[in-house]
N, C-alpha and C positions, 0 to 999 in steps of 0.2 A: 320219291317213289316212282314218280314216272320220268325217270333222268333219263336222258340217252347215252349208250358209255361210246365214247370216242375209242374209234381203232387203231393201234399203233402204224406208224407212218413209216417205221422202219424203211431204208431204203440207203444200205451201205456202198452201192455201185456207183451214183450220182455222185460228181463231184459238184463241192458245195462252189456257187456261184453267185456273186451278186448278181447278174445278167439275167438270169434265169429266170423272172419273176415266179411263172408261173408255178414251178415248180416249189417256190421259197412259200406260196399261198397254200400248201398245204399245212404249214407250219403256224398257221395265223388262226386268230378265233375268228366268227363275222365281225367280232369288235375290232379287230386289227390288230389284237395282245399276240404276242408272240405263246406258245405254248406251253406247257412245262417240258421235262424231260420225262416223268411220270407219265403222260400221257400218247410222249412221241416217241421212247423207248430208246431213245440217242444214248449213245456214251457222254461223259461231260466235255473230252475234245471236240464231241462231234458238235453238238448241241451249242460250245460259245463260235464255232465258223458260222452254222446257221444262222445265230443270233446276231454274229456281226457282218453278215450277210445281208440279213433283211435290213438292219439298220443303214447300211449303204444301198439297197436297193433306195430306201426310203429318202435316203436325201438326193440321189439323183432321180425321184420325183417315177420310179417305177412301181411301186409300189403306195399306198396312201400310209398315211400317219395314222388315219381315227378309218374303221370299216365303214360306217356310217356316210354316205352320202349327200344327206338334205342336212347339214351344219351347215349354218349362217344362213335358213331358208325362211321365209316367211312362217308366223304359227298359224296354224288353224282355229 
């Protein structure tokens, strides 16, 4: 009931880059999940560059795997 509806990200001028991080972080929940297409409005070509985008940002280490921060941190 009280959801917040996510804006479409649309944005067909950027070319997709792994480089780019910041820009690839629109594309990301806080969780670090990649988005749907539902809610970023992409085409499906557009949608698997971004997604194998982020996935190479992610292994050369631009990007994090988990949003989350404090993993592997002492519990309270």
């Amino acid at each position: 009931m009280g959801e917040e509806r996510r804006h479409r990200v649309i944005d067909d001028t950027t070319p997709v880059d792994w480089k780019n991080a910041e820009w690839l972080r629109k594309f990301l929940t806080d969780n670090g999940r990649i988005l749907p297409r539902r809610m970023t409005g992409n085409s499906l070509q557009r949608q698997r560059e971004i997604a194998r985008a982020i996935k190479r940002a992610r292994h050369m280490a631009l990007l994090p795997f988990s949003g989350r921060s404090d993993i592997g941190g002492t519990r309270s």
